[in-house]
C-alpha positions in Angstrom: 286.2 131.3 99.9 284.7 134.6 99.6 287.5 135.9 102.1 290.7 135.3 99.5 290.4 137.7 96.6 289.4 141.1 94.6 288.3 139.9 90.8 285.2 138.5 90.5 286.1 135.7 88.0 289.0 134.5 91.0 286.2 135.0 93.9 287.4 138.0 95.1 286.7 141.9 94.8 282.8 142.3 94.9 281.7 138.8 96.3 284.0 139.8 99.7 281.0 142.1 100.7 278.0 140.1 99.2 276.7 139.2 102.3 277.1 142.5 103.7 275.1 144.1 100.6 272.6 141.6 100.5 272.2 143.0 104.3 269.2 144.9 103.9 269.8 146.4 107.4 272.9 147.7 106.4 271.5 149.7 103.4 268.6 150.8 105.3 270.6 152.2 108.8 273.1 154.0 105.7 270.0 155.8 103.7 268.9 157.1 107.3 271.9 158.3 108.3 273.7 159.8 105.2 270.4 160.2 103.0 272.4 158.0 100.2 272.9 154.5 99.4 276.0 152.9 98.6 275.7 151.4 94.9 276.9 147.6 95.7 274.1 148.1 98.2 271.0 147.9 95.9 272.0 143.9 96.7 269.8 144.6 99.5 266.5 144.6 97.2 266.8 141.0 95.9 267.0 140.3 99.9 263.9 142.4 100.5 262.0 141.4 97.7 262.8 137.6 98.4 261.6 138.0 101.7 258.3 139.7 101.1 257.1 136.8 98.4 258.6 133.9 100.1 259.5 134.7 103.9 262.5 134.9 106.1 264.1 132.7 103.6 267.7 134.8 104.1 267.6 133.6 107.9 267.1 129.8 107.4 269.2 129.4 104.1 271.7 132.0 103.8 272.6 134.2 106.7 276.3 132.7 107.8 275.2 133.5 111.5 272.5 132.1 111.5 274.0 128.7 110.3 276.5 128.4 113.1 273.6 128.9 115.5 271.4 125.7 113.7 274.6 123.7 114.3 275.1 124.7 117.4 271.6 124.2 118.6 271.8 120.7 117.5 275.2 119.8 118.9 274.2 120.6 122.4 270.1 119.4 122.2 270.7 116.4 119.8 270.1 114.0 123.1 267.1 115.1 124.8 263.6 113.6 124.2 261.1 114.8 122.2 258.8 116.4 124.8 262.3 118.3 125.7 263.2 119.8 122.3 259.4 120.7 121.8 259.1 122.5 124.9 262.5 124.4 124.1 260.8 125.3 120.7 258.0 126.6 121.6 257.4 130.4 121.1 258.1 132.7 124.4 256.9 136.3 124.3 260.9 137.2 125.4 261.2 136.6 121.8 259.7 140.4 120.9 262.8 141.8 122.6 264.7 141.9 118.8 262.1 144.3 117.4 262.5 146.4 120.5 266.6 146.5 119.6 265.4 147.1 116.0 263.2 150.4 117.4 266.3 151.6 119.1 268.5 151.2 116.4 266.4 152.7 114.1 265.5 155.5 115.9 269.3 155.7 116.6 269.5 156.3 112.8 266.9 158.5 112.0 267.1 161.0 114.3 268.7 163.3 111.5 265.3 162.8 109.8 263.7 163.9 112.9 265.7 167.1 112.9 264.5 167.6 109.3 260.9 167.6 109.5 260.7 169.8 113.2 263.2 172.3 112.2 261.3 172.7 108.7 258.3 173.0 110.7 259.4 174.8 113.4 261.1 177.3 110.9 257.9 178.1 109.0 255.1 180.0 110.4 252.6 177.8 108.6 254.2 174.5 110.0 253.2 176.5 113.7 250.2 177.2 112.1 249.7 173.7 111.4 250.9 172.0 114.4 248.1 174.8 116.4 245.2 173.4 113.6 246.1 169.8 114.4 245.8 170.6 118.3 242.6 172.6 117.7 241.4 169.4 115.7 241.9 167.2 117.9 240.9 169.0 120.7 237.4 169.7 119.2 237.0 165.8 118.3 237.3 165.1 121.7 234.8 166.9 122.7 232.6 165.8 120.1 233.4 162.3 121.1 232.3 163.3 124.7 228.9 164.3 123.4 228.8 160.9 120.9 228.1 163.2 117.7 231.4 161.1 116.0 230.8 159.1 112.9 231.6 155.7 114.1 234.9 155.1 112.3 236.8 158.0 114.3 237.8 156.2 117.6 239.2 158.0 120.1 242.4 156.3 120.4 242.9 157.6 116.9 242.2 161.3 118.0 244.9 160.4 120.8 247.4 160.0 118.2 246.9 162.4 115.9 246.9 165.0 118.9 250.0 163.4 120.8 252.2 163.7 117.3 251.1 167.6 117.0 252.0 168.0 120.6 255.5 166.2 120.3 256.5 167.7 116.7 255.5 170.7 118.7 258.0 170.8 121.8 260.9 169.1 119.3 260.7 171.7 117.2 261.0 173.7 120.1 264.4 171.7 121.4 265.8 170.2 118.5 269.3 171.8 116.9 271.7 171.2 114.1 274.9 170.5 116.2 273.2 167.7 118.4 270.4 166.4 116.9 271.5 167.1 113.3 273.4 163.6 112.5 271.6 160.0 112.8 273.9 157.4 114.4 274.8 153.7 112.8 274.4 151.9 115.5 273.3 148.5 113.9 276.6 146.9 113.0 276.9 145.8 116.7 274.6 143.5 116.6 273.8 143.2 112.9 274.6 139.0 112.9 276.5 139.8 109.2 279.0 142.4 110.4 279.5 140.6 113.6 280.5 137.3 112.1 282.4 139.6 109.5 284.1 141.2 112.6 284.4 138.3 114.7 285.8 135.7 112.0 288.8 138.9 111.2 289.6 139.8 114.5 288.9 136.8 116.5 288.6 133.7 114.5 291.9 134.2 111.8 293.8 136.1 114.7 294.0 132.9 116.8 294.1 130.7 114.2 297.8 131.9 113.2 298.9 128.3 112.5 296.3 128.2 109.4 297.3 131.7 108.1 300.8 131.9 108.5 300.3 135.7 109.2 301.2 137.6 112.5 298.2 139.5 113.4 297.5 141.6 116.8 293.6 143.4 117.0 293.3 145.4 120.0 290.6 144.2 121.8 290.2 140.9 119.9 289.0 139.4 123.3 286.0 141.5 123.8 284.6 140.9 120.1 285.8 136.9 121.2 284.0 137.0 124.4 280.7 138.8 122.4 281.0 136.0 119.8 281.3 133.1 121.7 278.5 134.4 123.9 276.6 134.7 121.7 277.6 131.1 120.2 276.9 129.5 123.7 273.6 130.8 124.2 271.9 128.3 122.2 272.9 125.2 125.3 269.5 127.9 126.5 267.7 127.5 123.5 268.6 126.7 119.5 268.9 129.7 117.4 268.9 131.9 120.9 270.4 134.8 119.2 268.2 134.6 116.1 264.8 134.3 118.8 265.6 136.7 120.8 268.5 139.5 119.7 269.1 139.8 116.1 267.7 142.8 114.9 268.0 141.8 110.9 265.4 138.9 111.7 263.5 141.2 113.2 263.2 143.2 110.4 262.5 140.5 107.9 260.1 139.6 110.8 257.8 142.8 110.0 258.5 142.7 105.9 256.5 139.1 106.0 253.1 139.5 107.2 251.7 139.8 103.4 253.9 137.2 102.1 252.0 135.0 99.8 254.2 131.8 100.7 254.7 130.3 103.9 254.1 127.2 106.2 250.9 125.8 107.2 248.5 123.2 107.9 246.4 121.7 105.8 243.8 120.4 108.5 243.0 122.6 111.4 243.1 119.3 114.2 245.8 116.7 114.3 247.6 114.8 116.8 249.4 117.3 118.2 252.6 114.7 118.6 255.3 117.3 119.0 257.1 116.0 115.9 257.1 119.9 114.0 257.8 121.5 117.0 260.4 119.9 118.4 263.2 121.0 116.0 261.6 124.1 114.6 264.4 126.3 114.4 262.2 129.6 114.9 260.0 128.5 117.6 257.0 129.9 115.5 254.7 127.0 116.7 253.7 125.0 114.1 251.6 122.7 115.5 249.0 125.1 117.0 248.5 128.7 115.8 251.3 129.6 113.3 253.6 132.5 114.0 254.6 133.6 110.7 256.7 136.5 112.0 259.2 134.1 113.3 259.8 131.3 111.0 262.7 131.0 109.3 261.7 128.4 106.3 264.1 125.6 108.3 261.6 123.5 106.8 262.0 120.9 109.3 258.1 120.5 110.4 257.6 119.7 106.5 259.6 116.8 106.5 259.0 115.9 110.8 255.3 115.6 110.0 254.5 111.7 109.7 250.7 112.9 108.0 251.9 115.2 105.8 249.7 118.0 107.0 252.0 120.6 107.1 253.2 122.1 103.6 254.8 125.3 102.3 252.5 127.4 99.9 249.7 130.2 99.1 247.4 129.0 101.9 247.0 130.2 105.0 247.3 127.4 108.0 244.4 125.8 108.9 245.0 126.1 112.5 245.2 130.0 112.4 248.0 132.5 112.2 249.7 135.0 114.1 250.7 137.6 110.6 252.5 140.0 112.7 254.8 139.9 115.6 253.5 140.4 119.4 254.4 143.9 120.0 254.1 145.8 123.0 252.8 149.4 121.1 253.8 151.5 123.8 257.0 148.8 124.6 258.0 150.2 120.5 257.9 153.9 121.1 259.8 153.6 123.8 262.3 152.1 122.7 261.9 154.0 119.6 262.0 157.1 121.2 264.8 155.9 123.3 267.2 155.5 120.4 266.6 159.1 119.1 267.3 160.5 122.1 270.5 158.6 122.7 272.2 160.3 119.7 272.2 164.0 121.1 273.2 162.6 124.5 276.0 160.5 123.6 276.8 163.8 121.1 277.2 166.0 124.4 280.5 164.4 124.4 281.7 166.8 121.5 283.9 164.1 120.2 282.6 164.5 116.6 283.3 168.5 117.0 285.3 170.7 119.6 286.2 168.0 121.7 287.6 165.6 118.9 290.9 163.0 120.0 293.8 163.2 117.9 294.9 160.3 118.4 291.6 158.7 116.3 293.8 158.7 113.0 291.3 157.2 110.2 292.1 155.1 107.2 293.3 156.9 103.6 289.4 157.5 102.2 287.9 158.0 105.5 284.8 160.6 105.3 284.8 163.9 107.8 284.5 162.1 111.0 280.3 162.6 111.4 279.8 161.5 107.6 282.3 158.7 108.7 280.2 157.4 111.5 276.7 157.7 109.4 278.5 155.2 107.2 280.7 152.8 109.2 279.2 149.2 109.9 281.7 148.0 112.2 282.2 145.0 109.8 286.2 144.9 110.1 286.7 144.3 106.1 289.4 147.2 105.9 291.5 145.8 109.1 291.1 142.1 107.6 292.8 143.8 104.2 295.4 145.9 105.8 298.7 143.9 104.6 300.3 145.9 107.4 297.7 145.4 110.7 297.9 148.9 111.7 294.2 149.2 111.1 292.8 148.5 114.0 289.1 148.3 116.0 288.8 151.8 118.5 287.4 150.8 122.0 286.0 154.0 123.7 288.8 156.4 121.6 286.1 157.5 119.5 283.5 157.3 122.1 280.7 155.2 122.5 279.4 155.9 118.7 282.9 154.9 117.5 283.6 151.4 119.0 284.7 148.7 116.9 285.5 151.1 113.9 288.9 151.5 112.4 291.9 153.5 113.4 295.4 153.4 112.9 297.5 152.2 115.4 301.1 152.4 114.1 303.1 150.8 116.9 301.1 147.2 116.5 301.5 146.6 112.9 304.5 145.4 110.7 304.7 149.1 109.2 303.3 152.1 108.7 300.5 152.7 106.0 302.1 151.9 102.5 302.6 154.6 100.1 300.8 152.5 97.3 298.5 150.3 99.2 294.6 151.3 98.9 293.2 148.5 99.5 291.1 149.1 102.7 289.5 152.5 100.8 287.9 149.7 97.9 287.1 147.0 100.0 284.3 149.5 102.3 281.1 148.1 101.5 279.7 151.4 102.7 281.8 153.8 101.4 282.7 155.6 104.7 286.1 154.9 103.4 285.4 156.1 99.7 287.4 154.4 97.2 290.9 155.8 96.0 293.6 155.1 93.3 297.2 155.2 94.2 297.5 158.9 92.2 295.0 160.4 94.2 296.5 159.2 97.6 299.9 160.3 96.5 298.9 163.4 95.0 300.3 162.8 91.2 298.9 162.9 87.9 295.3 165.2 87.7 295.7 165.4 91.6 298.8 166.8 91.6 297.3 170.3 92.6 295.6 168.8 95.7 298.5 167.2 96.6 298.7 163.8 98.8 296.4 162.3 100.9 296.8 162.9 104.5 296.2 160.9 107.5 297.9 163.3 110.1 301.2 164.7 111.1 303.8 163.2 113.3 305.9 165.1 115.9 308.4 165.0 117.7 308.3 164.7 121.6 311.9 166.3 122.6 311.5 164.8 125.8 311.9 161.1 124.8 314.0 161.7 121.9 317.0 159.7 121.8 319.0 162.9 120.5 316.8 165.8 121.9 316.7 164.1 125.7 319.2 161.5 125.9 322.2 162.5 124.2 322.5 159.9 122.0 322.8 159.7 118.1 319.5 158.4 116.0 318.0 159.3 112.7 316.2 156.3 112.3 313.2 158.7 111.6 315.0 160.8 108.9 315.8 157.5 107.3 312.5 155.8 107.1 310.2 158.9 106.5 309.0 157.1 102.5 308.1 161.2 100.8 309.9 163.1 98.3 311.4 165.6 99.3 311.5 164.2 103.0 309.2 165.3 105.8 311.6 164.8 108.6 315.0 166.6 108.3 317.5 167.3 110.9 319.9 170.1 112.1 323.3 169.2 113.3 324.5 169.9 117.0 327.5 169.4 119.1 326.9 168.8 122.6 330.0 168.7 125.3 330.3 165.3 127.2 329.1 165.1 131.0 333.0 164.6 131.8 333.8 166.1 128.4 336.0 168.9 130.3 339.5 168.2 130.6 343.2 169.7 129.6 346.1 168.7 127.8 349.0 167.0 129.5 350.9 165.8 126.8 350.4 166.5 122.4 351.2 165.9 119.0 349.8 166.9 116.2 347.0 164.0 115.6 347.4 162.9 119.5 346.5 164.5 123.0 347.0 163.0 126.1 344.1 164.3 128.4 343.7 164.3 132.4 340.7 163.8 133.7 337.8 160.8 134.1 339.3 157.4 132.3 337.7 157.1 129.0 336.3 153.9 127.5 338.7 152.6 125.1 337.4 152.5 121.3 334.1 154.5 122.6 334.9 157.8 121.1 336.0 156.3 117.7 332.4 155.5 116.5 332.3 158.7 113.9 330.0 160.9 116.0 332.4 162.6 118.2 335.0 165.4 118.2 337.1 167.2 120.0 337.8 171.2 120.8 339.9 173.7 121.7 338.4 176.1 123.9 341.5 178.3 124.4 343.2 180.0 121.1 341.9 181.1 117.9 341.1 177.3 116.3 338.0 176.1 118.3 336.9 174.2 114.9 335.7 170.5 115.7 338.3 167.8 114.7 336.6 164.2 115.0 337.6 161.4 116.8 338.8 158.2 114.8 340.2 156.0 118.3 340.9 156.6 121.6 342.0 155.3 124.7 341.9 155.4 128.7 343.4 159.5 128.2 344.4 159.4 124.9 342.4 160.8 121.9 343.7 160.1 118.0 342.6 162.5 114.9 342.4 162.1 111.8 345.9 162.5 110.1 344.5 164.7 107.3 342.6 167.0 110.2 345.5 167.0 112.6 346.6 170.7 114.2 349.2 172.8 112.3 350.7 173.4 115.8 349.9 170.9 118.6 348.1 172.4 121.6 350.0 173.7 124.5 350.0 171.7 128.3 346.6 172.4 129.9 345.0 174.0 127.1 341.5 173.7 127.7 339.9 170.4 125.6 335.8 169.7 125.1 335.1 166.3 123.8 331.6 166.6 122.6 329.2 164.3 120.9 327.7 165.5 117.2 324.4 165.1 117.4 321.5 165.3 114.3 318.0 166.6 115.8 315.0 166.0 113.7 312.2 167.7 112.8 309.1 167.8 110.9 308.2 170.2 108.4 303.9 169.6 108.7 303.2 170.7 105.4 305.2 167.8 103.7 304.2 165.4 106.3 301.3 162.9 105.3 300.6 160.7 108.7 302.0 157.6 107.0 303.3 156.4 110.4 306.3 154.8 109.6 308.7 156.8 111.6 306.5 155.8 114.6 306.7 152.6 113.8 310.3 152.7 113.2 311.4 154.6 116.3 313.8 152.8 118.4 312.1 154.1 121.8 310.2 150.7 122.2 308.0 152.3 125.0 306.0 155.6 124.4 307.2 156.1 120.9 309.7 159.4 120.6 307.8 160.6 117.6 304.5 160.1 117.3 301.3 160.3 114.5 298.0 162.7 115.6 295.3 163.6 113.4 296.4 167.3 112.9 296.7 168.3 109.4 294.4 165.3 108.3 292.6 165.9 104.8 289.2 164.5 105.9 288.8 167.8 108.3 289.7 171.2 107.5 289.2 172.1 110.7 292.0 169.7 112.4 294.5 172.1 109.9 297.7 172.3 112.5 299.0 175.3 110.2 298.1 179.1 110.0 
């Protein structure tokens, strides 16, 4: 029900993005890249907080992914024997791979904070002078460890450390620039489980379920977020809750927030049976039965009730039988991976895709940030395509590049119309605010924006050589009589152009009628209103038009008949009256309908880029 509205008393508005603000991933990957956080995302505390005093309660009782996956694992497990389910519940150490996704994703995102601190100590002769005191430091504890004068609480691993970080803020400070390494990159709405079943149930789930919402709807690339979905849906006829275990990187990080938790399962006796019972449909394979993983329980609370002694409860005390507080990590495996993610935003930047090498054909959404604040912000959750009343927002695929799949564009052929003139609805419904939020004033430029003038989303032109009138020689202002501004963008200029056969003389006239030799003409053709006939020989070589004709016979108008009727092989032109269009690009906002209008059902004959846009100055397409 959160899907159908936008007041809060009728379910709609703010609850539409609950989950995704009570995402605490989501408002941490924002306040790495951007520096800010979104107001509705403060959500994200309660989900915090609620995890640190009472555990990864969010995973086993809220999160909507996570849900499908319990089901799931039950439907295809709910026949094998108890030795079976326990031994696909047990913990496996493939199971550390989320918080390895978790490292790259946040080193993906703060890689702009990495630029911060080297360039402001790279910049400053005492940060050189500090890096060079660390080294000297470090170097001279080495070698007082090598002659065992150390007080015993300086290991040497810790030396290590503190000598590699000088070192490596060292040689980034030496590498590190604005244009590459300036920008972290969101990169955790791919596999973020709340944005992907956000994306998955729009684009995938309602789009092929048209018999339950009565509403066309086409996605571009629908079947690769399907294929990811189901996938990931399928996995757990492996193991239950294989995505959770194994990939999601929220758990992970509610896997790290709960090793001080002062609630949490246990036993109550260190020995017992060891029947099998807890394990075998513990949803987080955090071994209950032996020593207890807290790191990956998920308060299912199934070992509670499977437990035929009652020794396992849910409380202040720590298990009997031992714990595990924190996740088996691989320390090198993390700054790896770590390491791995930071470094993948300046090469996936040497595309220039956010700068010189930008597409034109990535047209945003009215609201959408300057393309690099846009992609600090975007979550990939597909709210503002599942709001669009006229589909043309649409997920990219590799149009944006790598950093830019599965956020939204305009695509103005696919939809039922271009973007409405007083529709804002996809700029509100960001839970993110990469599309920040507009009124319908502001994006028509009236009222106190009236000086600013309208919101722009590109420019269209006009390709001359699939033009119906500029190439083909036939009337259409379809265009012209679509384009929604006042006064309108697209105007046209009248033409007359002369028939292929349109040459021919008078054999026989009157003063409304000429009998022509020549090609047969089609009978009624030249009657339509758009063409005329001329003179070419004699002083009136004024157009006359056309109201019927036949095989060799054309008919004028009575009221624009000839004083004098032409002479016996005067030369005649029948042309065709043609109405070119044009754009003017500084009335033209990018609203797409004349693209979406345009007859030419192919590569459209006029067609929306991103010049002129409002988001970027520097995509202005006039002088």
């Amino acid at each position: 029900v959160l899907v159908l509205g936008d007041r809060w008393y009728q379910l709609r508005g703010w609850p539409v993005n609950w989950f995704l603000e009570l995402d605490p991933l989501v408002a941490i990957g924002t306040v790495l890249t951007s520096g800010q956080l979104y107001g509705g995302l403060l959500w994200a505390v309660v989900t915090l907080v609620l995890t640190v005093f009472l555990g990864r309660v969010f995973c086993g009782w809220v999160c909507p992914f996570g849900t499908m996956h319990q089901f799931l694992g039950w439907v295809f497990h709910r026949d094998k024997r108890t030795p079976e389910k326990a031994e696909l519940n047990k913990y496996r150490p493939a199971q550390a791979i989320k918080y390895y996704i978790l490292a790259a994703m946040i080193g993906a995102a703060g890689t702009g904070l990495v630029y911060q601190i080297t360039s402001y100590l790279g910049s400053r002769k005492w940060g050189w002078i500090t890096i060079a005191t660390v080294i000297v430091i470090c170097v001279g504890l080495l070698v007082a460890y090598r002659f065992r004068v150390l007080p015993s609480f300086l290991k040497r691993r810790y030396i290590m450390w503190g000598l590699g970080f000088a070192v490596a803020v060292g040689v980034l400070s030496a590498i590190v620039g604005r244009r590459l390494w300036g920008d972290g990159l969101l990169l955790t709405g791919i596999l973020d489980p709340i944005p992907l079943v956000y994306r998955s149930v729009t684009l995938f789930v309602l789009g092929i379920g048209e018999g339950l919402t009565q509403m066309e709807r086409y996605y571009v690339g629908a079947w690769l977020i399907g294929t990811f979905f189901i996938a990931a849906l399928l996995l757990n006829a492996i193991a239950p809750r294989f995505y959770c275990r194994f990939i999601c990187p929220l758990g992970a990080l509610f896997g790290l927030l709960v090793r001080w938790t002062p609630c949490r399962i246990g036993k109550t006796q260190p020995r017992c049976s060891q029947c099998g019972l807890c394990q075998k449909d513990c949803e987080g394979a955090s071994d209950p039965h032996g020593r207890f993983r807290v790191s990956e329980c998920v308060l299912c609370m199934n070992c509670l009730h499977a437990c035929p002694r009652e020794l396992i409860k849910y409380g202040p005390d720590r298990s009997a039988s031992g714990e595990f507080n924190t996740p088996k990590i691989d320390r090198r495996g993390f700054i790896i991976t770590l390491g791995a993610g930071v470094l993948s935003v300046p090469a996936l930047r040497l595309t220039g895709l956010t700068g010189p090498n930008w597409s034109p054909r990535v047209i945003r959404p009215p609201g959408a940030l300057a393309e690099a604040e846009f992609l600090k912000r975007c979550i990939k959750c597909g709210q503002c395509m599942k709001i669009c009343p006229s589909n043309i927002i649409q997920p990219a695929l590799l149009e944006a590049g790598v950093e830019g799949i599965w956020t939204p564009i305009l695509n103005f052929r696919i939809g039922t119309s271009g973007c409405q003139l007083n529709c804002v609805a996809c700029s509100n419904v960001c839970p993110t605010g990469a599309l920040r939020p507009l009124t319908v004033e502001e994006k028509l430029g009236r009222g106190q924006f009236a000086s600013q003038g309208p919101v722009k989303l590109g420019t269209a032109s006009v390709d001359h050589g699939r033009c119906l009138p500029w190439a083909k020689d036939t009337p259409c202002i379809v265009c012209q009589e679509v384009c929604p501004v006042t006064p309108k963008a697209i105007y046209v200029r009248e033409v007359y152009r002369e028939l292929r056969d349109g040459l021919c003389h008078v054999v026989q006239a009157t003063n409304t009628e000429i009998v022509v030799d020549g090609p047969q003409l089609t009978p009624g053709k030249l009657g339509s209103g758009d063409y005329a006939v001329r003179l070419l020989d004699g002083p009136d070589q004024r157009h006359r038009m056309i109201i019927n004709n036949t095989a060799n016979v054309i008919i004028i108008s009575p009221l624009d008949g000839w004083d004098v009727p032409p002479s016996k092989n005067t030369r005649v032109a029948i042309e065709l009256r043609l109405q070119l269009p044009y754009v003017d690009p500084n009335l033209c906002i990018g609203c797409g309908m004349c693209e979406h209008e345009c007859p030419v059902s192919g590569l459209r004959a006029i067609r929306v880029t991103a010049e002129n846009e409002s988001r970027e100055k520097r995509h202005a397409l006039t002088i």
